[in-house]
PAKOLPA-74098 format. One record per residue (C-alpha): residue number from 1; residue in one letter; y, x, z. Coordinates in Angstrom, 3 decimals, decimal comma. Each point is the difference from the previous one (the first is absolute). Layout:
N
    n  res         v         u         w
  NUM    A         Y         X         Z
...
//
This chain:
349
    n  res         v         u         w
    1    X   158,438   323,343    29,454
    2    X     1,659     0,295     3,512
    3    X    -1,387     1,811     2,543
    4    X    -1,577    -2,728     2,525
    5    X     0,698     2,411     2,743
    6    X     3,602     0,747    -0,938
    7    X     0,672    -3,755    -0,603
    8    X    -1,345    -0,964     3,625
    9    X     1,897     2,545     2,026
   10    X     3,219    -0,986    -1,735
   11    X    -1,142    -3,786     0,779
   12    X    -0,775     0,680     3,345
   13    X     3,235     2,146     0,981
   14    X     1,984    -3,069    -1,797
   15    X    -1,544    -2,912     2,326
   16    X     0,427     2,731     3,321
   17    X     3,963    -0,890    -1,478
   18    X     0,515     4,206    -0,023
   19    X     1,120     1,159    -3,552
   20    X    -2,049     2,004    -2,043
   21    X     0,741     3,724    -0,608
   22    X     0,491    -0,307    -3,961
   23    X     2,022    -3,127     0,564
   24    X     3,128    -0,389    -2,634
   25    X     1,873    -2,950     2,263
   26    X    -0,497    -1,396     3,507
   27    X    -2,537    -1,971     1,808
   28    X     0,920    -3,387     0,427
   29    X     1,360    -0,971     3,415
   30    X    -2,326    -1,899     2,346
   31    X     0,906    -3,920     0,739
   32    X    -0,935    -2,611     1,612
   33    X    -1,950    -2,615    -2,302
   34    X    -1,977    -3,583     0,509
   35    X    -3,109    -0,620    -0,953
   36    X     1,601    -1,855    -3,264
   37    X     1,741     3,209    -1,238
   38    X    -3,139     2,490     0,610
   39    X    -1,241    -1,286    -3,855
   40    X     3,235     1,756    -1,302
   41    X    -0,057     3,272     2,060
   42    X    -3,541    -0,390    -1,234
   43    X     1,712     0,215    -3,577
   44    X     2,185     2,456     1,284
   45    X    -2,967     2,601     0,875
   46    X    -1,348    -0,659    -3,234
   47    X     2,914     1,154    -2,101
   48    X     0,234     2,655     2,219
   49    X    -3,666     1,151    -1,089
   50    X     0,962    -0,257    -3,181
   51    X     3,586     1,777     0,403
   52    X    -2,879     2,837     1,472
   53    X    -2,669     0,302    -2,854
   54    X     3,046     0,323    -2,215
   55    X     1,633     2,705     1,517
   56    X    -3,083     1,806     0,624
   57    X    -0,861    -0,475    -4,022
   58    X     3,571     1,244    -0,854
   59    X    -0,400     2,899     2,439
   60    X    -3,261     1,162    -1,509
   61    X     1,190    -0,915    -3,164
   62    X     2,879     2,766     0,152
   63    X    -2,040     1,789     1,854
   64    X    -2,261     0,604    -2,992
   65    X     2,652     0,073    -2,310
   66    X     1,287     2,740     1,825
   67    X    -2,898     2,139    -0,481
   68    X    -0,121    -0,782    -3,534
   69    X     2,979     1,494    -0,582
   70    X     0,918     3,353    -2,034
   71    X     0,986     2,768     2,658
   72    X     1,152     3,093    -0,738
   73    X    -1,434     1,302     3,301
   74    X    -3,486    -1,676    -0,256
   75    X    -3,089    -0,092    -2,433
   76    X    -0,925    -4,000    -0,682
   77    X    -3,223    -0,512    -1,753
   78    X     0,771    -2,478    -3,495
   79    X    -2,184    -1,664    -2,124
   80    X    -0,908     1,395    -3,262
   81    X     0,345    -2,679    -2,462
   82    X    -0,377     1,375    -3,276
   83    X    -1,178     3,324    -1,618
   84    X    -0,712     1,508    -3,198
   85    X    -0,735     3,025    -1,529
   86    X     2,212     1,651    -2,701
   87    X    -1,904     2,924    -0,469
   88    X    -3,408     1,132     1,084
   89    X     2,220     2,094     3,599
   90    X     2,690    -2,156    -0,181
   91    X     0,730    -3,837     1,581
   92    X     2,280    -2,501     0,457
   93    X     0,411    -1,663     3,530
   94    X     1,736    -3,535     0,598
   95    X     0,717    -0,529     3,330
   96    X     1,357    -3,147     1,732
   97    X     2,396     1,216     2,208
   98    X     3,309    -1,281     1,973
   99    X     3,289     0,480    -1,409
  100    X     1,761     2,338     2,994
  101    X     2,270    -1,952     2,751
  102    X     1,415     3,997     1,144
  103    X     0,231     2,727    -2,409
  104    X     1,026     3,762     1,046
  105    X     3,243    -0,236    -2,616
  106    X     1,284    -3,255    -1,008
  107    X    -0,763    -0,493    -3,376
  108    X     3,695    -1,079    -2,117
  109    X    -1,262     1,827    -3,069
  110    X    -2,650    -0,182    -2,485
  111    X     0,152     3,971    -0,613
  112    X    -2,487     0,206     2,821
  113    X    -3,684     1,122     0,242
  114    X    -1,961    -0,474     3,493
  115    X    -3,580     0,617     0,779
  116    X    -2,574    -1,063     1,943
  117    X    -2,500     2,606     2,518
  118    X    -4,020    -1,264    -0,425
  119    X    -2,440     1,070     2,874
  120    X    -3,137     1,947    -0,339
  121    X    -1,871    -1,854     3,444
  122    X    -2,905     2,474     0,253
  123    X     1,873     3,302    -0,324
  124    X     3,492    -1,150     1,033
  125    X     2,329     0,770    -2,460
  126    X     2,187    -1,728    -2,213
  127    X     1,685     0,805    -3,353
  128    X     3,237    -1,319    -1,744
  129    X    -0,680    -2,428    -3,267
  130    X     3,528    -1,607    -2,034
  131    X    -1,488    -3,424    -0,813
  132    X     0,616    -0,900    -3,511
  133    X     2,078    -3,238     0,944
  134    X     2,939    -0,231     2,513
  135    X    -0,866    -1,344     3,708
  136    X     3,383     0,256     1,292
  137    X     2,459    -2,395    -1,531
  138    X     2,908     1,726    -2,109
  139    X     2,335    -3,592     0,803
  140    X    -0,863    -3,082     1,724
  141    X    -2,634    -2,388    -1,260
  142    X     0,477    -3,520    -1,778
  143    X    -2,855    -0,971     1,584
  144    X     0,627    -0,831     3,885
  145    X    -3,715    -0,691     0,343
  146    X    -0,964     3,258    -1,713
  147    X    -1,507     2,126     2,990
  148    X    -2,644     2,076    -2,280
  149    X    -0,721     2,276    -2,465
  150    X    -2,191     1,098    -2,526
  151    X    -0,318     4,455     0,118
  152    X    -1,788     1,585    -2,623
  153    X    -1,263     3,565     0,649
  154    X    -1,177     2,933    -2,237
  155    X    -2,379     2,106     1,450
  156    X    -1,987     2,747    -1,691
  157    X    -2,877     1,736     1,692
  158    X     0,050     3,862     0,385
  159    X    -3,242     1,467     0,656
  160    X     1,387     2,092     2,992
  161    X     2,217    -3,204     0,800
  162    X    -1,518    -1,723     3,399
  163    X     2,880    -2,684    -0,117
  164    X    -0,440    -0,969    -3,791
  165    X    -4,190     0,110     0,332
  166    X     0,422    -2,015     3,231
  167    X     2,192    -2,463    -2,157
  168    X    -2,607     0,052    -3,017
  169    X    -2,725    -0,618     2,676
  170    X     1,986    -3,040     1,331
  171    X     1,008    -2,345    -3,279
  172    X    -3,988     0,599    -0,975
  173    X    -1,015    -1,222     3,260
  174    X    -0,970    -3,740     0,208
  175    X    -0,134    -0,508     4,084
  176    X     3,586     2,642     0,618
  177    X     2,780    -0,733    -2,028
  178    X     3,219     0,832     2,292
  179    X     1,858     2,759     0,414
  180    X     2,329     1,200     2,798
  181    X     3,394     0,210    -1,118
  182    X     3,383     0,991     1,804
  183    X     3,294     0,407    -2,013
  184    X     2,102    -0,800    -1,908
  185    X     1,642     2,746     0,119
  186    X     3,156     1,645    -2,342
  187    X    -0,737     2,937    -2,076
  188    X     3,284    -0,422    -2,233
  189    X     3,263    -2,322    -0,356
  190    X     3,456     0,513    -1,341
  191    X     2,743    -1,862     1,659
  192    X     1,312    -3,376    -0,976
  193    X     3,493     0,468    -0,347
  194    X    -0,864     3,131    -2,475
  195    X    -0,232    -0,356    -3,550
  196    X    -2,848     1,657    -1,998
  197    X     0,735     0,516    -3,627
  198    X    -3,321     1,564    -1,101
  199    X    -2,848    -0,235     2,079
  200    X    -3,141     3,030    -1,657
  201    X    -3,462    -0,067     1,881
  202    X    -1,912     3,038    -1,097
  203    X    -4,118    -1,010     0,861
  204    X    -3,300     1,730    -0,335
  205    X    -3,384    -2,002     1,084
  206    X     0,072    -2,503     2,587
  207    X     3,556     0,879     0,776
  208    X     1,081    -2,732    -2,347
  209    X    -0,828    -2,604     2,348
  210    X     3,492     0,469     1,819
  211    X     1,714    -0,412    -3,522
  212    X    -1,945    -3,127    -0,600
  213    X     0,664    -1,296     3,197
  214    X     4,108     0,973    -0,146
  215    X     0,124    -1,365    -4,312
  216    X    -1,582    -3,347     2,040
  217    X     2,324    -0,308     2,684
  218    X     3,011     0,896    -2,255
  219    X    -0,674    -2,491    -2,711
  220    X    -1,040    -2,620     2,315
  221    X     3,331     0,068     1,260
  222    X     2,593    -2,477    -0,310
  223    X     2,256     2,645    -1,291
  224    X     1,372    -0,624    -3,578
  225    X    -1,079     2,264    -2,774
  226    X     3,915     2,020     0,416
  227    X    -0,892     0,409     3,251
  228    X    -3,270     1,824    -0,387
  229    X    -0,031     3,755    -0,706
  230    X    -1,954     1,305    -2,666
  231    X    -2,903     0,982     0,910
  232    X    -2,169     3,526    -1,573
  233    X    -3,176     0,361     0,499
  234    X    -2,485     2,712    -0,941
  235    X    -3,721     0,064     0,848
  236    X    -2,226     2,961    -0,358
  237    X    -3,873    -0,532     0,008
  238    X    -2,647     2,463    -0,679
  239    X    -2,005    -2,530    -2,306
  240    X     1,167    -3,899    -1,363
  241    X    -3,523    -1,027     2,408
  242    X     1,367     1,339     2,743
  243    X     3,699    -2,016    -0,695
  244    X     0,939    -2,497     1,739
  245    X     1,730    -3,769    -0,518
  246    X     0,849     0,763    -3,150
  247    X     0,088    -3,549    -1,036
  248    X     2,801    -0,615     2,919
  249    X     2,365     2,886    -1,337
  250    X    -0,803    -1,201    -3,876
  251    X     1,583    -3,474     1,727
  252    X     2,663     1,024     1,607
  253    X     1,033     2,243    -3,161
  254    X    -0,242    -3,368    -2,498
  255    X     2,003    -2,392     2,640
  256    X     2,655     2,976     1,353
  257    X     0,348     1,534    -3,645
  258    X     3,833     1,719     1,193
  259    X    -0,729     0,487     3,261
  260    X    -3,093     1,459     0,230
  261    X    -1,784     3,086    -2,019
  262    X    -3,624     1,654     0,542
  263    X    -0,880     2,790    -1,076
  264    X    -4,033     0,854     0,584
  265    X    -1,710     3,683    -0,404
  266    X    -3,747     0,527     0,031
  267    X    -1,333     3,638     0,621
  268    X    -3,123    -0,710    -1,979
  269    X    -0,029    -2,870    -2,579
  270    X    -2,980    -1,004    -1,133
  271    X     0,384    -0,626    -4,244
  272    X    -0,830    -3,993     1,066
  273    X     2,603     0,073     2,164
  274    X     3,031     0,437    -1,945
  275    X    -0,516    -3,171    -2,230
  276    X    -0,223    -1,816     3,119
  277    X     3,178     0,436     1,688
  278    X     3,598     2,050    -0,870
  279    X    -0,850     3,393     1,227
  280    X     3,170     1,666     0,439
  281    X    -1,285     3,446     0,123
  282    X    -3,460     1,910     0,460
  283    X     0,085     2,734     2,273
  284    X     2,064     0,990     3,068
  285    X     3,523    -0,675     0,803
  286    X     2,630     2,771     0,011
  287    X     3,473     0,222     0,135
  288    X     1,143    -0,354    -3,624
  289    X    -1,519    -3,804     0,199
  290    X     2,025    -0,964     3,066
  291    X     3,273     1,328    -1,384
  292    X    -0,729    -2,034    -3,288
  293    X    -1,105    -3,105     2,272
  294    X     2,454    -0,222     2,970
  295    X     2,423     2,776    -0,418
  296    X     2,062     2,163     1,960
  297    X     1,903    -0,737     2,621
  298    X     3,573    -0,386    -1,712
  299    X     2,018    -1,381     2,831
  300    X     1,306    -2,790    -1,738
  301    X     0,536    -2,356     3,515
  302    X    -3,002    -1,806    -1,122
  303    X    -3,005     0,206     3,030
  304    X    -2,743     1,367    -1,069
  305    X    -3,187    -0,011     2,334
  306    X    -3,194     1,330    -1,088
  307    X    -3,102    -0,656     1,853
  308    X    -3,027     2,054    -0,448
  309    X    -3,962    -0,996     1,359
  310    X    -3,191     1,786    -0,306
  311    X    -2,008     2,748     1,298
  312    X     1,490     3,029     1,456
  313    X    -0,405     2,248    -3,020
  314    X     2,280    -2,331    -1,997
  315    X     2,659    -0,782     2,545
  316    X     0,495     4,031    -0,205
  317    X    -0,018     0,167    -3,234
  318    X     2,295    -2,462    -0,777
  319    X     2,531     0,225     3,296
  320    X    -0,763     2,498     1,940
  321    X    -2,689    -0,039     2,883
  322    X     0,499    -1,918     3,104
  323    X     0,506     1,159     3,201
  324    X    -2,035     1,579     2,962
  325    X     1,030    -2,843     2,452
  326    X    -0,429    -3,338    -0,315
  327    X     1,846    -2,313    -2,072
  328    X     1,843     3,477    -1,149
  329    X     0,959    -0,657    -3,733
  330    X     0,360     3,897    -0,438
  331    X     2,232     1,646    -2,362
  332    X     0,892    -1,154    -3,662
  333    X    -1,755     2,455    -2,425
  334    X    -2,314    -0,961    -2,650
  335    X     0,560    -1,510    -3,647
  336    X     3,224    -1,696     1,533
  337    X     1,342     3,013     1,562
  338    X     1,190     1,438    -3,167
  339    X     1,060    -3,710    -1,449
  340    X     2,668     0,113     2,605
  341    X    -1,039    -2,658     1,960
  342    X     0,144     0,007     4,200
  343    X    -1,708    -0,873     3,449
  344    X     2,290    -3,031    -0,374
  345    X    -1,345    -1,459    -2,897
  346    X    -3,772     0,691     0,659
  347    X    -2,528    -1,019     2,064
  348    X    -3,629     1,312     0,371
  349    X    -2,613    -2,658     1,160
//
Protein backbone atom coordinates (compact mmCIF):
# COMPACT_ATOMS: atom_id res chain seq x y z
CA UNK A 1 0.00 0.00 0.00
CA UNK A 2 1.15 3.71 -0.25
CA UNK A 3 2.56 5.38 2.39
CA UNK A 4 -0.34 7.84 3.76
CA UNK A 5 2.38 10.16 4.79
CA UNK A 6 4.28 10.13 1.50
CA UNK A 7 0.98 10.46 -0.47
CA UNK A 8 -0.10 13.69 1.61
CA UNK A 9 3.11 15.64 1.37
CA UNK A 10 3.19 15.08 -2.37
CA UNK A 11 -0.67 16.22 -2.28
CA UNK A 12 -0.04 19.03 -0.29
CA UNK A 13 3.19 20.44 -2.19
CA UNK A 14 0.89 19.88 -5.50
CA UNK A 15 -2.18 22.19 -4.27
CA UNK A 16 0.79 24.92 -2.72
CA UNK A 17 1.25 24.80 -7.02
CA UNK A 18 5.35 24.12 -6.17
CA UNK A 19 6.53 20.87 -7.97
CA UNK A 20 7.50 18.00 -6.18
CA UNK A 21 11.18 16.92 -5.87
CA UNK A 22 10.74 13.39 -7.70
CA UNK A 23 8.60 15.07 -10.30
CA UNK A 24 9.13 13.53 -14.07
CA UNK A 25 7.24 16.74 -15.92
CA UNK A 26 6.05 20.17 -14.77
CA UNK A 27 3.46 21.54 -12.53
CA UNK A 28 0.67 22.84 -14.27
CA UNK A 29 0.53 26.62 -14.68
CA UNK A 30 -1.87 28.54 -12.43
CA UNK A 31 -5.14 30.23 -14.22
CA UNK A 32 -7.77 31.99 -13.68
CA UNK A 33 -11.09 29.77 -13.50
CA UNK A 34 -15.08 30.38 -12.69
CA UNK A 35 -16.84 28.74 -10.42
CA UNK A 36 -18.27 26.46 -13.49
CA UNK A 37 -14.77 25.17 -14.45
CA UNK A 38 -13.51 24.40 -10.67
CA UNK A 39 -15.47 20.67 -11.22
CA UNK A 40 -12.79 20.01 -13.98
CA UNK A 41 -9.60 21.31 -12.24
CA UNK A 42 -11.32 19.24 -9.60
CA UNK A 43 -10.81 16.31 -12.23
CA UNK A 44 -7.64 17.66 -12.99
CA UNK A 45 -6.20 17.17 -9.25
CA UNK A 46 -7.56 13.87 -9.30
CA UNK A 47 -5.62 12.48 -12.23
CA UNK A 48 -2.88 14.14 -10.89
CA UNK A 49 -3.21 11.88 -7.61
CA UNK A 50 -3.36 9.19 -9.58
CA UNK A 51 -0.40 10.23 -12.10
CA UNK A 52 1.34 10.28 -8.16
CA UNK A 53 0.43 6.80 -6.62
CA UNK A 54 1.64 5.50 -9.96
CA UNK A 55 4.86 6.86 -10.08
CA UNK A 56 5.50 6.25 -6.56
CA UNK A 57 4.42 2.32 -7.25
CA UNK A 58 6.77 2.27 -10.32
CA UNK A 59 9.53 3.91 -8.27
CA UNK A 60 9.33 1.36 -5.49
CA UNK A 61 8.64 -1.12 -7.86
CA UNK A 62 12.25 -0.70 -9.52
CA UNK A 63 13.34 0.14 -6.54
CA UNK A 64 12.85 -3.42 -5.30
CA UNK A 65 13.68 -4.87 -8.40
CA UNK A 66 16.83 -3.31 -8.10
CA UNK A 67 17.76 -4.98 -5.00
CA UNK A 68 16.69 -8.19 -6.29
CA UNK A 69 19.10 -8.20 -8.67
CA UNK A 70 22.38 -10.49 -9.11
CA UNK A 71 25.52 -8.24 -8.26
CA UNK A 72 28.75 -9.20 -8.56
CA UNK A 73 29.73 -6.73 -5.80
CA UNK A 74 26.90 -7.63 -3.29
CA UNK A 75 25.52 -10.76 -1.36
CA UNK A 76 21.41 -10.90 -2.00
CA UNK A 77 19.64 -13.35 0.14
CA UNK A 78 17.32 -15.96 -2.46
CA UNK A 79 14.82 -18.25 -1.72
CA UNK A 80 15.53 -21.84 -1.54
CA UNK A 81 12.95 -23.55 -3.48
CA UNK A 82 13.83 -27.00 -3.78
CA UNK A 83 16.37 -29.48 -2.22
CA UNK A 84 17.26 -32.98 -2.15
CA UNK A 85 19.69 -35.19 -1.05
CA UNK A 86 21.79 -37.44 -3.39
CA UNK A 87 23.79 -38.96 -0.93
CA UNK A 88 23.73 -39.10 2.82
CA UNK A 89 26.76 -35.49 2.66
CA UNK A 90 25.70 -34.51 -0.47
CA UNK A 91 22.51 -32.09 -1.81
CA UNK A 92 21.04 -30.55 -4.47
CA UNK A 93 19.92 -26.80 -4.21
CA UNK A 94 17.30 -25.08 -6.67
CA UNK A 95 17.34 -21.65 -6.39
CA UNK A 96 15.03 -19.04 -8.02
CA UNK A 97 17.20 -16.53 -9.06
CA UNK A 98 17.34 -13.51 -11.77
CA UNK A 99 18.85 -14.02 -15.01
CA UNK A 100 21.89 -11.15 -14.88
CA UNK A 101 21.11 -7.56 -16.62
CA UNK A 102 25.43 -6.85 -16.26
CA UNK A 103 27.85 -9.57 -16.40
CA UNK A 104 31.81 -9.01 -15.80
CA UNK A 105 32.52 -10.53 -19.62
CA UNK A 106 29.87 -10.51 -22.11
CA UNK A 107 28.86 -13.81 -22.68
CA UNK A 108 28.99 -14.57 -27.01
CA UNK A 109 29.99 -18.16 -26.31
CA UNK A 110 28.68 -21.20 -24.81
CA UNK A 111 32.38 -22.49 -23.91
CA UNK A 112 31.92 -20.56 -20.71
CA UNK A 113 31.67 -21.56 -16.99
CA UNK A 114 30.82 -18.73 -14.25
CA UNK A 115 30.19 -19.10 -10.61
CA UNK A 116 28.44 -17.79 -8.01
CA UNK A 117 30.18 -16.60 -4.14
CA UNK A 118 27.54 -17.88 -1.09
CA UNK A 119 27.91 -16.05 2.36
CA UNK A 120 28.58 -17.61 5.66
CA UNK A 121 26.47 -14.53 7.87
CA UNK A 122 27.76 -15.57 11.31
CA UNK A 123 31.47 -15.98 10.57
CA UNK A 124 31.73 -13.82 7.43
CA UNK A 125 33.07 -15.64 4.79
CA UNK A 126 32.06 -16.79 1.58
CA UNK A 127 33.13 -19.63 -0.77
CA UNK A 128 32.91 -20.13 -4.63
CA UNK A 129 30.14 -22.93 -5.85
CA UNK A 130 29.73 -23.57 -10.16
CA UNK A 131 25.95 -24.10 -10.17
CA UNK A 132 25.04 -27.06 -12.14
CA UNK A 133 22.84 -24.98 -14.70
CA UNK A 134 23.88 -21.76 -16.58
CA UNK A 135 22.63 -18.25 -15.02
CA UNK A 136 24.17 -16.14 -17.53
CA UNK A 137 22.69 -16.45 -20.98
CA UNK A 138 25.16 -17.96 -23.72
CA UNK A 139 22.71 -15.87 -26.66
CA UNK A 140 19.68 -13.90 -26.29
CA UNK A 141 16.41 -15.37 -25.10
CA UNK A 142 13.16 -16.24 -27.20
CA UNK A 143 11.37 -15.36 -24.44
CA UNK A 144 11.14 -11.37 -23.99
CA UNK A 145 9.20 -11.95 -20.78
CA UNK A 146 11.75 -14.44 -19.46
CA UNK A 147 13.44 -12.45 -16.48
CA UNK A 148 14.25 -15.72 -14.22
CA UNK A 149 15.91 -18.68 -13.66
CA UNK A 150 15.94 -21.87 -12.19
CA UNK A 151 19.99 -22.69 -10.48
CA UNK A 152 20.61 -25.96 -9.24
CA UNK A 153 23.53 -26.37 -6.79
CA UNK A 154 25.66 -29.36 -5.55
CA UNK A 155 26.89 -29.05 -2.30
CA UNK A 156 28.61 -31.72 -0.22
CA UNK A 157 29.34 -31.25 3.44
CA UNK A 158 32.98 -31.61 4.73
CA UNK A 159 33.25 -32.17 8.29
CA UNK A 160 35.94 -29.36 8.68
CA UNK A 161 33.81 -27.38 5.97
CA UNK A 162 31.95 -24.28 7.89
CA UNK A 163 30.46 -23.08 4.44
CA UNK A 164 29.09 -26.59 3.30
CA UNK A 165 27.73 -27.46 7.18
CA UNK A 166 26.27 -23.92 7.23
CA UNK A 167 24.58 -24.88 3.80
CA UNK A 168 23.45 -28.45 5.16
CA UNK A 169 22.13 -26.57 8.27
CA UNK A 170 20.11 -24.19 5.98
CA UNK A 171 18.02 -26.55 3.28
CA UNK A 172 17.08 -28.69 6.71
CA UNK A 173 15.85 -25.67 8.30
CA UNK A 174 12.04 -25.04 8.06
CA UNK A 175 11.85 -21.13 9.35
CA UNK A 176 15.64 -20.05 7.18
CA UNK A 177 15.78 -21.05 3.81
CA UNK A 178 17.89 -18.16 1.94
CA UNK A 179 21.15 -17.78 1.28
CA UNK A 180 23.33 -14.72 0.49
CA UNK A 181 24.64 -14.87 -2.84
CA UNK A 182 26.91 -12.42 -4.96
CA UNK A 183 28.30 -13.48 -8.43
CA UNK A 184 28.14 -14.54 -11.18
CA UNK A 185 31.29 -14.50 -11.75
CA UNK A 186 33.75 -16.14 -14.81
CA UNK A 187 36.05 -18.85 -13.91
CA UNK A 188 36.65 -19.97 -17.70
CA UNK A 189 35.61 -18.96 -21.46
CA UNK A 190 37.21 -19.36 -24.82
CA UNK A 191 36.59 -16.68 -27.31
CA UNK A 192 33.83 -16.60 -29.85
CA UNK A 193 35.48 -16.05 -32.93
CA UNK A 194 37.89 -19.21 -31.99
CA UNK A 195 37.18 -22.55 -33.05
CA UNK A 196 37.54 -25.54 -30.64
CA UNK A 197 37.99 -28.85 -32.32
CA UNK A 198 38.17 -31.10 -29.23
CA UNK A 199 37.11 -29.89 -26.08
CA UNK A 200 38.68 -32.89 -22.87
CA UNK A 201 37.54 -32.07 -19.19
CA UNK A 202 39.60 -34.21 -16.89
CA UNK A 203 37.26 -34.35 -13.25
CA UNK A 204 37.67 -35.91 -9.88
CA UNK A 205 34.69 -35.45 -7.13
CA UNK A 206 32.60 -32.51 -7.13
CA UNK A 207 34.75 -30.96 -9.78
CA UNK A 208 32.40 -32.36 -12.36
CA UNK A 209 29.87 -29.88 -11.67
CA UNK A 210 31.70 -27.29 -14.05
CA UNK A 211 31.64 -30.05 -16.85
CA UNK A 212 27.98 -30.57 -16.29
CA UNK A 213 27.28 -27.13 -16.24
CA UNK A 214 29.63 -26.31 -19.65
CA UNK A 215 28.05 -30.08 -21.59
CA UNK A 216 24.54 -27.96 -20.56
CA UNK A 217 25.30 -24.73 -21.86
CA UNK A 218 27.02 -26.19 -25.00
CA UNK A 219 24.24 -28.46 -26.06
CA UNK A 220 21.62 -26.07 -25.19
CA UNK A 221 22.97 -23.97 -27.74
CA UNK A 222 21.56 -23.07 -30.92
CA UNK A 223 24.72 -24.16 -32.53
CA UNK A 224 24.33 -27.04 -35.12
CA UNK A 225 25.83 -30.38 -34.35
CA UNK A 226 29.14 -29.28 -37.08
CA UNK A 227 29.47 -26.54 -35.10
CA UNK A 228 29.97 -28.16 -31.73
CA UNK A 229 33.40 -29.54 -30.77
CA UNK A 230 33.70 -32.85 -29.48
CA UNK A 231 33.65 -32.98 -26.29
CA UNK A 232 36.04 -35.73 -23.76
CA UNK A 233 35.28 -36.21 -20.65
CA UNK A 234 36.85 -38.30 -17.90
CA UNK A 235 35.65 -38.55 -14.28
CA UNK A 236 37.59 -40.06 -11.48
CA UNK A 237 35.72 -41.03 -8.19
CA UNK A 238 37.01 -42.87 -5.28
CA UNK A 239 33.75 -45.12 -5.03
CA UNK A 240 30.43 -45.34 -7.73
CA UNK A 241 28.41 -43.85 -4.13
CA UNK A 242 30.37 -41.14 -4.04
CA UNK A 243 29.76 -40.39 -8.19
CA UNK A 244 27.91 -38.02 -9.24
CA UNK A 245 24.97 -37.31 -12.13
CA UNK A 246 25.72 -40.19 -13.68
CA UNK A 247 22.37 -40.47 -15.20
CA UNK A 248 23.03 -36.83 -16.94
CA UNK A 249 26.45 -37.98 -18.59
CA UNK A 250 24.72 -41.62 -19.51
CA UNK A 251 22.20 -38.90 -21.44
CA UNK A 252 24.23 -36.84 -22.98
CA UNK A 253 26.42 -39.95 -24.23
CA UNK A 254 23.00 -41.74 -25.88
CA UNK A 255 21.70 -38.24 -27.55
CA UNK A 256 25.53 -36.79 -28.55
CA UNK A 257 26.78 -40.42 -29.57
CA UNK A 258 29.84 -38.56 -32.07
CA UNK A 259 30.30 -35.78 -30.20
CA UNK A 260 30.58 -36.70 -26.91
CA UNK A 261 32.65 -39.68 -25.01
CA UNK A 262 32.95 -40.49 -21.09
CA UNK A 263 35.14 -42.28 -19.78
CA UNK A 264 34.55 -43.01 -15.72
CA UNK A 265 37.34 -44.56 -13.18
CA UNK A 266 36.50 -45.67 -9.66
CA UNK A 267 39.46 -46.14 -7.13
CA UNK A 268 37.53 -48.74 -5.21
CA UNK A 269 34.63 -50.63 -6.92
CA UNK A 270 32.55 -52.34 -4.94
CA UNK A 271 31.75 -56.11 -6.86
CA UNK A 272 27.82 -54.58 -7.02
CA UNK A 273 29.00 -51.83 -8.62
CA UNK A 274 30.32 -52.91 -11.82
CA UNK A 275 27.00 -54.55 -13.08
CA UNK A 276 25.49 -51.33 -12.43
CA UNK A 277 27.16 -48.94 -14.58
CA UNK A 278 30.28 -49.15 -17.43
CA UNK A 279 33.24 -48.87 -15.22
CA UNK A 280 35.95 -47.89 -17.38
CA UNK A 281 38.71 -48.79 -15.12
CA UNK A 282 39.30 -49.68 -11.29
CA UNK A 283 42.06 -48.03 -9.77
CA UNK A 284 43.97 -44.75 -10.30
CA UNK A 285 44.66 -42.89 -13.40
CA UNK A 286 48.18 -42.68 -14.88
CA UNK A 287 49.63 -41.63 -17.86
CA UNK A 288 49.41 -44.66 -20.17
CA UNK A 289 45.34 -44.17 -19.94
CA UNK A 290 45.42 -40.54 -21.05
CA UNK A 291 47.71 -41.19 -24.01
CA UNK A 292 45.28 -44.10 -25.06
CA UNK A 293 42.19 -41.68 -24.30
CA UNK A 294 43.10 -38.16 -25.60
CA UNK A 295 46.51 -38.41 -27.03
CA UNK A 296 49.42 -36.40 -27.56
CA UNK A 297 49.62 -33.26 -28.63
CA UNK A 298 50.39 -33.81 -32.50
CA UNK A 299 50.06 -30.32 -33.81
CA UNK A 300 47.78 -31.07 -36.41
CA UNK A 301 46.07 -27.16 -36.48
CA UNK A 302 43.23 -28.71 -34.73
CA UNK A 303 42.60 -26.73 -31.00
CA UNK A 304 42.81 -28.76 -28.47
CA UNK A 305 41.86 -27.44 -24.87
CA UNK A 306 41.87 -29.60 -21.96
CA UNK A 307 40.31 -28.59 -18.79
CA UNK A 308 41.11 -30.24 -15.59
CA UNK A 309 38.88 -29.87 -11.93
CA UNK A 310 39.39 -31.39 -8.62
CA UNK A 311 41.34 -31.24 -5.55
CA UNK A 312 44.81 -30.03 -5.46
CA UNK A 313 46.51 -33.41 -5.38
CA UNK A 314 44.98 -34.22 -8.79
CA UNK A 315 45.41 -30.94 -10.58
CA UNK A 316 49.32 -31.76 -9.83
CA UNK A 317 49.21 -34.84 -10.81
CA UNK A 318 47.67 -34.47 -13.88
CA UNK A 319 49.05 -30.70 -15.00
CA UNK A 320 51.26 -29.56 -12.91
CA UNK A 321 50.51 -27.58 -9.58
CA UNK A 322 49.15 -24.16 -9.61
CA UNK A 323 50.68 -21.22 -8.66
CA UNK A 324 51.67 -19.30 -5.39
CA UNK A 325 49.59 -16.16 -6.40
CA UNK A 326 46.30 -15.95 -7.16
CA UNK A 327 44.64 -16.95 -10.20
CA UNK A 328 48.43 -18.18 -11.14
CA UNK A 329 47.86 -21.30 -13.41
CA UNK A 330 51.58 -22.35 -12.66
CA UNK A 331 53.71 -24.27 -14.91
CA UNK A 332 52.65 -27.25 -17.26
CA UNK A 333 54.11 -30.49 -15.71
CA UNK A 334 52.17 -33.45 -14.81
CA UNK A 335 50.67 -36.44 -16.97
CA UNK A 336 50.36 -33.78 -19.88
CA UNK A 337 53.77 -32.51 -19.63
CA UNK A 338 55.27 -35.43 -21.27
CA UNK A 339 52.08 -35.80 -23.84
CA UNK A 340 53.34 -32.63 -25.34
CA UNK A 341 50.66 -30.57 -24.61
CA UNK A 342 51.07 -26.57 -23.37
CA UNK A 343 49.93 -23.63 -20.99
CA UNK A 344 47.89 -22.77 -24.10
CA UNK A 345 45.82 -25.60 -24.30
CA UNK A 346 45.17 -26.16 -20.50
CA UNK A 347 43.50 -24.72 -17.89
CA UNK A 348 43.46 -25.63 -14.12
CA UNK A 349 40.15 -24.76 -12.24
Amino acid sequence: MVNSTILTGLLRRYLRGTQPTKATCPSPQPRKTSRWQRPSSAVFVGTGTLTVIAAYHYHYRSRKDDEDQLRVDKHTPYQITHSYLIAPDTAIINLDLPIPTKTVEPIQTPFYIESIYLKHPALQIERPYTPLSPISPSEPSQDDDQDRTTVELLVKRYDDGDMSTYIHHVIHHPHHNQLEIRGPVPTWWYPANQEIHELVFIAAGTGITPAIQLLRRIYKSSSTINQLPKFNLIYLTKSLESSYLLNELDHFKTNYPELFKFKLLVNHPTPSSTTQVNIDKSGRLDVSDLHKWIGTNDNNNKTKIIIVCGPESLICDVAGCKGRSNNSQGEIGGMLKPLGYTSDQVFKL
